[in-house]
C-alpha positions in Angstrom: 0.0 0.0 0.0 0.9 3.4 -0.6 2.3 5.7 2.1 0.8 8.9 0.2 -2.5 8.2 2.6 -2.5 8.1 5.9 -6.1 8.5 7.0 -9.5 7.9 6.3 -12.8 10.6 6.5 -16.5 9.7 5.8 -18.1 12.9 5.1 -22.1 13.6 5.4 -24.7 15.6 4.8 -25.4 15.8 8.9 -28.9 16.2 11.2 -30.0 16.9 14.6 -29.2 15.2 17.5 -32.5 16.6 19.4 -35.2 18.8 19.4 -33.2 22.2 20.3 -31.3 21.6 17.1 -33.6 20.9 14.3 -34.0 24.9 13.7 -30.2 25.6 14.0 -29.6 23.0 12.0 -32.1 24.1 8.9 -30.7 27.4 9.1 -27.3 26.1 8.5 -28.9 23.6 5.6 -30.6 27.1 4.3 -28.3 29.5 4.8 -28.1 31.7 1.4 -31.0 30.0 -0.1 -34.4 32.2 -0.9 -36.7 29.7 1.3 -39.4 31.1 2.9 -39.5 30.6 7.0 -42.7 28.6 6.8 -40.8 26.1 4.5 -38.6 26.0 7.3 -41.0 25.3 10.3 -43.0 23.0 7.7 -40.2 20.6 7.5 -39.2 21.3 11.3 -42.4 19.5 12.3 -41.2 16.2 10.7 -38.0 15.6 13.0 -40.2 16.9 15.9 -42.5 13.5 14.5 -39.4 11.3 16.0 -37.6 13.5 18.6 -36.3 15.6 16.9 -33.7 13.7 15.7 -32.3 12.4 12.5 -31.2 9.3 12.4 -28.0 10.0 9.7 -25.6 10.7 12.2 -25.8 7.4 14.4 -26.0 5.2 11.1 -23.1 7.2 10.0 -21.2 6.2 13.6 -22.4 2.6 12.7 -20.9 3.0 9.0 -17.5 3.8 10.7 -18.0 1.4 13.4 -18.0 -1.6 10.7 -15.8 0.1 8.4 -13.3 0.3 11.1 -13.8 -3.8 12.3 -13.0 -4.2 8.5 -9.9 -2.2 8.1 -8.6 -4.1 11.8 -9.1 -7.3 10.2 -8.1 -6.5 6.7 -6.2 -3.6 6.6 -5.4 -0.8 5.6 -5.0 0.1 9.0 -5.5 3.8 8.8 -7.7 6.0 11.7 -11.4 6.8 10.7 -12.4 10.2 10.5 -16.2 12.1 10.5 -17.0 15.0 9.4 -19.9 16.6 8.5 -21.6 19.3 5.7 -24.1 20.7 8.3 -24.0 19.9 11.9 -21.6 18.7 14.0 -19.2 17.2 13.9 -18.4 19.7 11.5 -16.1 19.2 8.8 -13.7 22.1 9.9 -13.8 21.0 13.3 -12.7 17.4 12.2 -10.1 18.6 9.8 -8.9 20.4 13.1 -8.4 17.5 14.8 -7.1 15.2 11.9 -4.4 17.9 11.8 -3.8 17.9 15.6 -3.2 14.1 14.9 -0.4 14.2 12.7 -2.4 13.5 9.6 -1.6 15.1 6.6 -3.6 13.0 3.6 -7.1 11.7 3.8 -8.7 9.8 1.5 -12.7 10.2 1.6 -15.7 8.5 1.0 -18.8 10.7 0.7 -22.2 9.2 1.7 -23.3 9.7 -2.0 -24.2 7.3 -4.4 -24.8 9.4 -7.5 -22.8 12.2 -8.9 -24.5 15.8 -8.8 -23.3 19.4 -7.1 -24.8 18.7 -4.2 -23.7 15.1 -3.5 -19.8 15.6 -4.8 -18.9 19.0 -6.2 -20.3 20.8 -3.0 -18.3 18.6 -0.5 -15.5 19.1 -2.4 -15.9 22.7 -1.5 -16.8 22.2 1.5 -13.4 20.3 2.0 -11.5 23.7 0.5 -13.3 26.0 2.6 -12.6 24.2 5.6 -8.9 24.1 4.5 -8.7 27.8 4.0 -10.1 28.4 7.1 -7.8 25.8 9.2 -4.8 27.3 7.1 -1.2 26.2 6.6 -1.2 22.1 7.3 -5.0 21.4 7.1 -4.7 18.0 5.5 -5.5 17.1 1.9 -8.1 15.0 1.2 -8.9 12.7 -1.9 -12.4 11.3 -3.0 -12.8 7.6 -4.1 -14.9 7.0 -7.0 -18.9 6.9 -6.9 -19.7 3.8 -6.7 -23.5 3.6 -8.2 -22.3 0.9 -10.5 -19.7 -1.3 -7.9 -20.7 -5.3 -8.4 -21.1 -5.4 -4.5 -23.7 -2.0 -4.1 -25.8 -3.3 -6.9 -25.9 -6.8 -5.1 -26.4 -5.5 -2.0 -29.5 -3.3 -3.5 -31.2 -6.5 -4.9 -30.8 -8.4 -1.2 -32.7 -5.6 0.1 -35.4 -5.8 -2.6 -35.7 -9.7 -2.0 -36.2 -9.0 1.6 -38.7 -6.2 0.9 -40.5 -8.8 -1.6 -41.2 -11.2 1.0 -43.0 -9.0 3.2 -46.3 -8.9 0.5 -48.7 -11.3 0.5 -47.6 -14.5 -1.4 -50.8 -13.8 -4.1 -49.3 -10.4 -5.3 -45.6 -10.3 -4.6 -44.5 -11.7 -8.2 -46.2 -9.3 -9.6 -45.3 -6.3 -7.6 -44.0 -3.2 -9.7 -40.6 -1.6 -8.5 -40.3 1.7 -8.0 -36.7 2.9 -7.1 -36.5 6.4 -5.7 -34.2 8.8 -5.6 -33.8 12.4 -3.9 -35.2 15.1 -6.8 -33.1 18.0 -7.5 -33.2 20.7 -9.9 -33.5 20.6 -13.0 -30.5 23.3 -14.0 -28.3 21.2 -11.5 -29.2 18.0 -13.0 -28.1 19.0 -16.9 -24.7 19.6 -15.3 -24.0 16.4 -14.4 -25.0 12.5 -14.5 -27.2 12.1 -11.7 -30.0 11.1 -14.0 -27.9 8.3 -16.1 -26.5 7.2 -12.9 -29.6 6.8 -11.6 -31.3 5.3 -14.5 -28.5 2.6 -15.0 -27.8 1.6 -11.3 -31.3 1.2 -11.2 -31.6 -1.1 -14.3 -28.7 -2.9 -13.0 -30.9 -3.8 -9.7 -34.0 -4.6 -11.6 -32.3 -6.8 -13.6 -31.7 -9.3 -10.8 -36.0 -9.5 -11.1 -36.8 -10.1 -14.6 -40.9 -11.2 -13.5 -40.9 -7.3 -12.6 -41.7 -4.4 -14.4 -39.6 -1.3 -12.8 -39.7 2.8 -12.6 -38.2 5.5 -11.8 -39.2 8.0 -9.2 -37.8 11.2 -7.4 -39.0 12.3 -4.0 -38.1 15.4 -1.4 -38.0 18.0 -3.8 -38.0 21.0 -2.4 -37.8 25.1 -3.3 -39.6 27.2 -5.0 -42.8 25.7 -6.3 -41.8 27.4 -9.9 -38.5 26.4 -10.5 -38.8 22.9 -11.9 -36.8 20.1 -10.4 -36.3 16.2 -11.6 -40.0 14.2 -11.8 -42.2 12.2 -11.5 -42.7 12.9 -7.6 -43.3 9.0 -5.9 -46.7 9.9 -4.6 -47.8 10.9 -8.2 -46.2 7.7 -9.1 -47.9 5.5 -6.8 -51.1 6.7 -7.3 -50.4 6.3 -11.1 -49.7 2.5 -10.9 -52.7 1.9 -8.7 -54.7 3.8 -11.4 -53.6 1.4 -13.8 -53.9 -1.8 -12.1 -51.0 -2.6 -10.3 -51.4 -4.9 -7.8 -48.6 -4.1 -5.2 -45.3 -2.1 -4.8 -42.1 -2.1 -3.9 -40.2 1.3 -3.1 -36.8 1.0 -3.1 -34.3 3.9 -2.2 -31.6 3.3 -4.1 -30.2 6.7 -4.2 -29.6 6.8 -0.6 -27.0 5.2 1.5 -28.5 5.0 4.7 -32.1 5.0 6.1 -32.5 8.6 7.3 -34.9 10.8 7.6 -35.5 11.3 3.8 -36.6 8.0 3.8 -38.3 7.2 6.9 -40.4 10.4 6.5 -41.0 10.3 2.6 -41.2 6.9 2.1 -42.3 4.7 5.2 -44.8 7.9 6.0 -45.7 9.7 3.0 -45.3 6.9 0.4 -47.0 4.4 2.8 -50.2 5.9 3.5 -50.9 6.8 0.0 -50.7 3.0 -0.7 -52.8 2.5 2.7 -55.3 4.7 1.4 -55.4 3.1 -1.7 -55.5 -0.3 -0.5 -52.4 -1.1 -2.7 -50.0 -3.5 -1.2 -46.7 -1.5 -0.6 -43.3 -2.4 0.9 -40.3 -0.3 1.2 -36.3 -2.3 0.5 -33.7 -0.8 2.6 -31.0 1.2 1.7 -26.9 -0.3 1.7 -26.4 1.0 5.5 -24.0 -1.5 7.0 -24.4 -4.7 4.9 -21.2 -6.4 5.1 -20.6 -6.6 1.5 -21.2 -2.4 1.4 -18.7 -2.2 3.6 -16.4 -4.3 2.4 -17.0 -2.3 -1.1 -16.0 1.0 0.2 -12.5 -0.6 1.9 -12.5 -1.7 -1.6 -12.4 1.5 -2.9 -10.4 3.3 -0.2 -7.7 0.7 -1.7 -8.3 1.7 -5.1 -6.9 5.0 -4.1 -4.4 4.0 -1.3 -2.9 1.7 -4.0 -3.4 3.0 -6.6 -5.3 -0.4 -7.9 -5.4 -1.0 -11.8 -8.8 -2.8 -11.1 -11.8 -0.8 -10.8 -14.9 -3.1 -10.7 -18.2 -2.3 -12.2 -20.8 -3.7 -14.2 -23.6 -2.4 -16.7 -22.3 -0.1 -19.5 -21.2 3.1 -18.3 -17.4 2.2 -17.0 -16.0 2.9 -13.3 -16.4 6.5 -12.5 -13.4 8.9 -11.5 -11.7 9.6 -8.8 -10.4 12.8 -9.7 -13.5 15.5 -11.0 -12.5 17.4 -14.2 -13.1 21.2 -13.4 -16.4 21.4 -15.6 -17.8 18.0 -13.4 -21.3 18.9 -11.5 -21.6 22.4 -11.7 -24.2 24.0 -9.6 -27.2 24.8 -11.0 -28.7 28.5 -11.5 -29.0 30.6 -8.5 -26.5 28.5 -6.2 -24.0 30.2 -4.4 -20.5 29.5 -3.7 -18.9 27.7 -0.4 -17.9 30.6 1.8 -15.1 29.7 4.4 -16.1 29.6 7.4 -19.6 28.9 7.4 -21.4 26.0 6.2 -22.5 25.3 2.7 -25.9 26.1 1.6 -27.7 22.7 1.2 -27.8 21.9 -2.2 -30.9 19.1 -1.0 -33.7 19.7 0.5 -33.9 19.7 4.8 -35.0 16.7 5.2 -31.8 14.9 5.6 
């Protein structure tokens, strides 16, 4: 293994730990966006649903937690660092204390599993901001590739749909229609990047592991202005849609997201679900990577990608392993999205539901 690295951070999109920081924290998420303060409250009322709290941050500690048992057993045997976009711990803070550490070159993975401003470009700059602000020594850090095409994620995904299968009733499960979901964004962000193929292909990839079922695409948590137009069909609209037509059940699966936050729990296993309920339309929901063992074992696969500088860069489907280094054109923001400031945290380039 290479000595260039000596470190590892997982970097997030964060959430609140309780109910005195839910509005803190959507400020932060917020901050520099036109969103009226009734958006704000709105969505404040669905961590005050379950305590206030977002789940992200302790499925993040449980990532690590795995991640680390992994890299004991199998090397490389490099400390674990997490940081966060928009609540603690916050990036600068952890590049603070990777520096205090002696460690000069990180190598990241961020919880994304599709290309776009807000899931790679933005935490890039949210890694340079927090450099500039630490100043002379901050450590450098290095991305590993997106993995939305890896052999292990898209096995991984169809586990989880198998599992979700099971929980309909025998008469309509083969039949069930799946619907994979992923977190709408706008639609100037998305012609700057691949979110849309990467989504359409990892999804394909998945389905094809089902070939009884017919499958879709849907995006959910949209958020913003009502007038600016962002990536459809919503997965309400969806739902409704596929009952209108016949469909005899439903599986949602959230394939855009690593971890079962509040995104999920909120849109899907609430919103999602009692649409279906009301419908009478027989509805389960797959979970998304989290800690399955092969997931985890996929990102110490990348991490050695980079740390080695490994020739072999698994994937499957048509579209080729991603990069690891992003040209300077790669993910622009869309219209209306301003820059990282140092110093303060970056204005959420998804909606506040995280």
């Amino acid at each position: 293994m290479s000595s260039e690295f000596d470190s590892i951070l997982i970097l997030s999109f964060g959430g609140p730990e309780g109910p005195a920081d839910v509005i803190p924290f959507l400020e932060n998420v917020l901050r520099g966006r036109n969103v009226p303060r009734e958006r704000l409250e709105e969505v404040a009322k669905h961590y005050q649903q379950f305590g206030g709290k977002s789940p992200i941050n302790d499925q993040n500690r449980a990532l690590i937690a795995a991640l680390e048992a992994v890299l004991g057993q199998n090397g490389p045997k490099l400390p674990v660092y997490f940081g966060n976009r928009n609540w603690d711990p916050l990036l600068p803070d952890t590049l603070r204390q990777m520096q205090a550490d002696g460690c000069k070159n990180a190598v990241a993975f961020f919880t994304s599993i599709f290309s776009s401003y807000s899931g790679c470009r933005q935490y890039r700059e949210n890694i340079e901001a927090a450099q500039k602000e630490i100043g002379e020594g901050a450590p450098k850090v290095s991305k590993v590739r997106m993995s939305y095409n890896h052999p292990a994620f898209i096995e991984v995904m169809q586990e989880r749909v198998q599992k979700a299968k099971a929980q309909l009733p025998a008469e309509v499960a083969d039949s069930a229609v799946l619907v994979f979901t992923a977190h709408s964004i706008p639609l100037s962000m998305a012609k700057n990047c691949a979110y849309e193929s990467h989504f359409a292909e990892s999804s394909g990839l998945v389905a094809a592991g089902f070939p009884g079922h017919r499958f879709v695409l849907a995006y959910q948590s949209r958020s913003g202005s009502p007038h600016s137009p962002w990536l459809e069909p919503d997965i309400l609209g969806v739902i409704k849609d596929l009952h209108a037509e016949g469909v005899r059940a439903v599986i949602t699966i959230p394939i855009g997201f690593v971890s079962d936050h509040m995104e999920v729990i909120y849109d899907l296993d609430v919103e999602a679900k009692t649409v279906a309920a009301e419908l009478n339309l027989p509805f389960a929901r797959a979970g998304a990577a989290g800690t399955h063992p092969k997931f985890i074992s996929m990102i110490r696969d990348l991490i050695l990608e980079r740390t080695s500088h490994s020739s072999e860069r698994p994937f499957v489907g048509t579209h080729g392993p991603c990069h690891d280094i992003c040209p300077a054109n790669c993910c622009l923001p869309g219209e209306g999205r301003p820059p990282a400031r140092p110093g303060a945290p970056s204005p959420g380039g998804r909606p506040a539901s995280a």
